[in-house]
N, C-alpha and C positions, 0 to 999 in steps of 0.2 A: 517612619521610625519613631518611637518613643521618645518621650521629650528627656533630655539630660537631668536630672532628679538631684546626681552627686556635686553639687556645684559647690556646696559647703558644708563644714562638719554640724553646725546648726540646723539646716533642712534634712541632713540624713539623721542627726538627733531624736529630731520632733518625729519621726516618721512610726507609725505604730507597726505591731508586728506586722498583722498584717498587709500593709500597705508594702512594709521590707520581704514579705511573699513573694507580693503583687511584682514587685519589681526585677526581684532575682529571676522569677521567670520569663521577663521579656528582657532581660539583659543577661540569657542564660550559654548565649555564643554572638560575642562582638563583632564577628568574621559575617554571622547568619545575616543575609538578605533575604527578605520577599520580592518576588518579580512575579508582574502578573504576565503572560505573556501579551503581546500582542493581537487580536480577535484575528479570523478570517475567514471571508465570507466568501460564500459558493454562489455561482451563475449558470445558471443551466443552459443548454443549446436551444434550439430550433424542436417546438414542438416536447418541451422539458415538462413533466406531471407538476413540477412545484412542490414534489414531497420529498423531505429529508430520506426516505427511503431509498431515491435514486443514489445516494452518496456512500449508502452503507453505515457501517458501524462508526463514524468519525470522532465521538465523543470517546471510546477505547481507544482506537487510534492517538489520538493528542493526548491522551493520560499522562501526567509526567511519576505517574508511580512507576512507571521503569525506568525512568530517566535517569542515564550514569555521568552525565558529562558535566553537571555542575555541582559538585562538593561543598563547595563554600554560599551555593543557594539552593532555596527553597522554591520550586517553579510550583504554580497553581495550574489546573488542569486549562488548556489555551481554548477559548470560546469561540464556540460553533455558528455563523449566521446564517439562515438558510434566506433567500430573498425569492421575490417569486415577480419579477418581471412578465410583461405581455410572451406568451411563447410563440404566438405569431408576429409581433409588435414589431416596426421598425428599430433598428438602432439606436435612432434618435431617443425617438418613445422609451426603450428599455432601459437607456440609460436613463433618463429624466427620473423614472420609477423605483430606479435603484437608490437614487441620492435622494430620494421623498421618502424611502420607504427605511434608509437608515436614518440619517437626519430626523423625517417627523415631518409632519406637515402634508396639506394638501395638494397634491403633483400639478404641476404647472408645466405645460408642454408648449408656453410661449406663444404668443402672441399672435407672430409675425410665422410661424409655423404651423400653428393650428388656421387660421385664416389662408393659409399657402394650399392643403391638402384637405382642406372642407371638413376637419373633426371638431372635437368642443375643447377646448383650451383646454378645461381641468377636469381631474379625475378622481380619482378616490383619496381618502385623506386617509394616513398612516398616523400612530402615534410616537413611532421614532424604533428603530432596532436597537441603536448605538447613538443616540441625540447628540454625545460629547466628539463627538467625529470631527477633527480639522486636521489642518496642518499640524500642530504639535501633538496628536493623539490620532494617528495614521492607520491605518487597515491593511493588512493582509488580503490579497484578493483571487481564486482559482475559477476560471471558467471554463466548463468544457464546451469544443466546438462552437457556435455562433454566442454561447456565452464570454469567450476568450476578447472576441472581437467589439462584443457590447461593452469588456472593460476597457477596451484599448477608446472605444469611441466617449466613453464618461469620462474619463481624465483628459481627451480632447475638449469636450464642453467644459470641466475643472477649471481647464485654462482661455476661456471663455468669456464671457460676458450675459450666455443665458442665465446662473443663476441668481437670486438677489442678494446684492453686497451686504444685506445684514446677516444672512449664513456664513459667509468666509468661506468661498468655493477657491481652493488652491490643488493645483495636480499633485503635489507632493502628498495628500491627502492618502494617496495610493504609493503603500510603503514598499510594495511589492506586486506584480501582476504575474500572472502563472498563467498561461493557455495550451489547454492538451487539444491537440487533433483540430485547432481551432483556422478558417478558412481566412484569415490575414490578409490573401488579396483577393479574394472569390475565389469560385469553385465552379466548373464548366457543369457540373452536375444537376447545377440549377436549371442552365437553358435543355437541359434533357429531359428534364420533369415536364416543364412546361413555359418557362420563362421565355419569351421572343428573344432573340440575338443582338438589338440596338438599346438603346437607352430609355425606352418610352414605359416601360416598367409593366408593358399588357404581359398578357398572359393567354396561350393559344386555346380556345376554347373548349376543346375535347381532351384536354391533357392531366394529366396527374394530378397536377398540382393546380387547374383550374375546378377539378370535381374535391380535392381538398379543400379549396376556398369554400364550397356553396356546403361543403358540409359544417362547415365553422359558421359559417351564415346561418344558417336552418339553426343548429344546435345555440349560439347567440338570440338570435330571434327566440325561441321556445324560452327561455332563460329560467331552466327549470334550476332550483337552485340548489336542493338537496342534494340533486346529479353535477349540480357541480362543486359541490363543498369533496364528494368521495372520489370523482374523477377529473377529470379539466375544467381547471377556471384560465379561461385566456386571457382576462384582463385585457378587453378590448372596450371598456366601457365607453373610452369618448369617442369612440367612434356610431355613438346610439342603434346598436344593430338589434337590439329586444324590442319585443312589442310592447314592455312598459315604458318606452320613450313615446314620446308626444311628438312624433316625426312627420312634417308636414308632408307627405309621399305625393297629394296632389300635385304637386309641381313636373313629377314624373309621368301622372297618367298624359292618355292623351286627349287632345281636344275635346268628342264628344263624350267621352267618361267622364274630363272632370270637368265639364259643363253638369251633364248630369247629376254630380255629385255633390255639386255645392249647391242645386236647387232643393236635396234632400237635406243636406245641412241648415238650407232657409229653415227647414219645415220646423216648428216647433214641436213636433214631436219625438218625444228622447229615444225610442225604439229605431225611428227614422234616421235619425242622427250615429245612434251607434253603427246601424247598417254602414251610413256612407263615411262613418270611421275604419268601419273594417275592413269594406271594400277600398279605401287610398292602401291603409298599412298592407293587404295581401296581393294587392297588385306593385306594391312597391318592393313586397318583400321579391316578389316574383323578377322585374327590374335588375332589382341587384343579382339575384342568380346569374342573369343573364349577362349582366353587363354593370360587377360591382364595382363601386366607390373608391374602396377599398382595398383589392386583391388586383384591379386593373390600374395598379398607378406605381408611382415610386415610393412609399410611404409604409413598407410592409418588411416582414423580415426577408421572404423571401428574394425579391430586387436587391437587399442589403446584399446577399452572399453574392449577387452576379459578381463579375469579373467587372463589368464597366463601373458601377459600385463603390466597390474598394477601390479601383483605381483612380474616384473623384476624390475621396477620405481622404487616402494618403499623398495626396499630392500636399495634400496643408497637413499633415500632422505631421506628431517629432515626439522626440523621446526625453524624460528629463532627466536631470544626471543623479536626484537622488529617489529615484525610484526601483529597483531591480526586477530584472526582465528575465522569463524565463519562458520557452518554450518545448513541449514535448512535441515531437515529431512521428508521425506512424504510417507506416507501408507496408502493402501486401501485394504488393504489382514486381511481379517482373520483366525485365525489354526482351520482345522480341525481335531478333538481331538480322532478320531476313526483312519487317516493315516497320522497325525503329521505335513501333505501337508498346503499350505496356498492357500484359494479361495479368489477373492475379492468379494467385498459388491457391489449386483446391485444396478446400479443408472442410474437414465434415463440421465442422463448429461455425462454420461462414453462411449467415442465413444467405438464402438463393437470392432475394432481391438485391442484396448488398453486391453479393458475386458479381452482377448481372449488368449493376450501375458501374462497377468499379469498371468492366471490361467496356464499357464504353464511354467513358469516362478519359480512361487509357489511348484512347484511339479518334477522340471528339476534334473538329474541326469548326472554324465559324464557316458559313456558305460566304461561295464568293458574291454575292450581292450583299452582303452584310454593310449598310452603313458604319464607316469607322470602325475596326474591330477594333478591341482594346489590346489585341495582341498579335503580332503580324504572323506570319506563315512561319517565318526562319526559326520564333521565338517558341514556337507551340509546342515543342519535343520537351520544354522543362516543364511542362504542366504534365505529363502522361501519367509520371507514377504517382501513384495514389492510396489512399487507406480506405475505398471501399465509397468514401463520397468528397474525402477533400485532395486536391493536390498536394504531394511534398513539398512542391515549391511557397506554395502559397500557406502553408502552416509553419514556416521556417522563423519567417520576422515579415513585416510588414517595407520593408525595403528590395529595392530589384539587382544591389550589391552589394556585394562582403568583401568587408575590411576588418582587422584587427578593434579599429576604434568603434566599430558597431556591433559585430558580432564575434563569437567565440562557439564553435562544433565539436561536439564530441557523440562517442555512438553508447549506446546501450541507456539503463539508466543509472544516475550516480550512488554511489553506493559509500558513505561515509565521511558526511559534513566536513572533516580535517583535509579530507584529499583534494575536496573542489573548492578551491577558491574562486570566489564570488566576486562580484564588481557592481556598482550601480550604475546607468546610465548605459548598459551596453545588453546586448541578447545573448543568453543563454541557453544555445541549442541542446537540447539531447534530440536524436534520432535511435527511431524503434524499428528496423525490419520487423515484417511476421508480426506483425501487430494491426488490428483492424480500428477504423473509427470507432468502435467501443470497446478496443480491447484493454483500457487503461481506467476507464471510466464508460458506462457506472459499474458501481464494487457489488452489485447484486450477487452477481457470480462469485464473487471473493475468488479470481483466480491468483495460484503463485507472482504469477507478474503485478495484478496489481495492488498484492498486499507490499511487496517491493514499491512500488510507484509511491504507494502513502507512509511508507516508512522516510522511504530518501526523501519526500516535503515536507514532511516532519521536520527530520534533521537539517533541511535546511530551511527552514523557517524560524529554527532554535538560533540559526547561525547568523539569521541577517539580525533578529533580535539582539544578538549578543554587540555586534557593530553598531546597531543603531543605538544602544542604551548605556554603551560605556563611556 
């Protein structure tokens, strides 16, 4: 605000014309506020490009040049963050690189956790999105799918002791959390791809999601960098998977290799030396295809979404009472009432793999030799229906009941900040029929649904604003 100028008839005297301009114009409606809104930043799923393209048009969207609801202020247009977390990256990792890469500073994935899963403590240094980020200057946060879950797991660490006490990591930090379509307690979908059924975090060797590994490996490894400035950066660097890391791979060969290898290394000859550099890194790289570090452990996004997973998280997480909780719900499955399974509803808009996962997905079982399942037999019918790759159940809230003091359900999406009242500390459901894990997000498509979706978070983002600033 402007400083008070009229304090007495001698200061307003002395005042020259101009300066009595100056002033009439900022003291030209005593009612007029500026409010900036509060920023809010986007998280991407499971396998997310990192380009603000996937979100659409979001800076029209938050325009407050149409804004009718505040008369008596002046809203500045609300600030877009885009964040670009590991897209393969565990949890952990994703969050640590989201509070590095708002904050500022060089990512730190902990000590006791980089030593735990064999990567290198730190990674790339950020020079801050939003530096001024605390508890009194709080963020606005939407993730779709495995992004929804990476913000639920970074306000778990907020409340923490991983970051260092001279940043001021507090969960209130996160003024709001939003997750569309997002897998909350896992997703059976994963052990379909390729994920084993226990806890050991392998991955079946001929599977999906084990030949997406080694293609992330190879494309790491080449670490061609132009091709990934235009198409995927996975932001896997501590985990040294390039051939410009200095990776000791002898340790991998076998006996008579890297016997061999190191008598070439004697040799003072630098031709000699490159050889039996090439030969550790290409029979390492080979190794890892086989049997990686990385895609064969608990330390990845994918083990993140299992079901056993989520189920370790939340047994220690919680919810804080001023934060607002909001989740979008989506399903395409319907029950089949002769074997209780859920099929989804054909649609010619429904790519065929999605179809393909969702019907089995709908009808998945753990095998009875399953050490421990994390979900018994009676339990398994609330998993069936689905959006194509997550359960209902499991995108609902991060809890396995509903109460009044935890959650509040309603169906469709909300359509006019006035009619839904909000609460913090509690989840607010919407549920989508006929809506697919992308049918909400991303806005590429710009379909009617979800220029609706970014209209109503709009309005209610104006809303929690308005509570949290009065």
């Amino acid at each position: 605000m402007p400083p008070e100028l009229f304090d007495n008839e001698l200061i307003q005297y002395k005042l020259t014309e101009t300066e009595h301009d100056l002033v009439r114009s900022l003291n030209m409606n005593e009612d007029e506020t500026y409010v900036e809104p509060t920023p809010v930043v986007f998280v991407e799923g499971f396998l997310g490009p990192g380009k603000p393209a996937y979100w659409g048009p979001l800076e029209k969207i938050f325009s407050s040049s149409d804004d009718r609801n505040n008369k008596n202020q002046k809203l500045k247009n609300r600030r877009c963050i885009y964040i670009t977390p590991g897209c393969v990256s565990s949890l952990h990792d994703r969050a640590i690189e989201i509070f590095y890469q708002i904050k500022g500073g060089r990512v730190d994935y902990g000590e006791e956790h980089s030593k735990k899963y064999g990567h290198s403590r730190y990674g790339r240094e950020y020079p801050g999105l939003y530096p001024e980020w605390s508890a009194s200057k709080p963020l606005h946060f939407l993730g779709h799918s495995l992004g929804g879950v990476t913000i639920w797991k970074l306000q778990q660490l907020l409340a923490s002791d991983i970051f260092p006490n001279y940043l001021n990591p507090h969960p209130d930090m996160i003024l709001s959390l939003t997750a569309v379509s997002s897998p909350l307690k896992g997703s059976q979908s994963v052990y379909l791809l390729g994920a084993t059924t226990d806890s050991t975090g392998k991955v079946r060797p001929f599977s999906f999601g084990a030949w997406l590994g080694r293609l992330v490996h190879i494309y790491e490894y080449l670490d061609i960098k132009w091709l990934k400035s235009i198409t995927y950066d996975f932001n896997v660097d501590h985990w040294n998977l390039s051939f410009r890391k200095n990776w000791d791979f002898s340790s991998l060969l076998p006996w008579n290799i890297k016997k061999a290898t190191n008598t070439l290394i004697e040799e003072k000859n630098e031709l000699m030396q490159e050889t039996a550099n090439s030969l550790c890194l290409t029979y390492g790289l080979l190794q890892c295809l086989y049997k990686s570090p990385w895609f064969n452990c608990v330390d990845n996004a994918p083990y993140d979404m299992t079901i056993h997973a989520m189920k370790e998280l939340n047994v220690t997480s919680k919810t804080f009472e001023k934060t607002f909780y909001r989740t979008y719900v989506a399903s395409i499955t319907c029950e089949d009432h002769v074997t209780n399974y859920h099929q989804p509803k054909f649609s010619f808009s429904l790519p065929i793999p999605i179809y393909f996962l969702s019907k089995y997905t709908g009808s998945f079982k753990f095998p009875e030799n399953t050490p421990d399942p994390p979900i018994s037999y009676e339990e398994m019918y609330k998993w069936y229906e689905n959006d194509g790759i997550c359960p209902k159940y499991s995108q609902v809230h991060p809890h396995h009941d509903c109460s009044p003091d935890k959650c509040k359900h309603q169906k469709g999406l909300p359509e006019g900040a006035a009619l839904c009242k909000i609460e913090a500390g509690i989840w607010d459901v919407w549920e989508n029929d006929n809506t697919s894990h992308f049918g909400l997000i991303s806005v590429c498509y710009e379909s009617h649904k979800q220029k609706l979706f970014f209209k109503g978070y709009k309005e209610y983002l104006d809303q929690i604003d308005k509570l949290y600033n009065r």
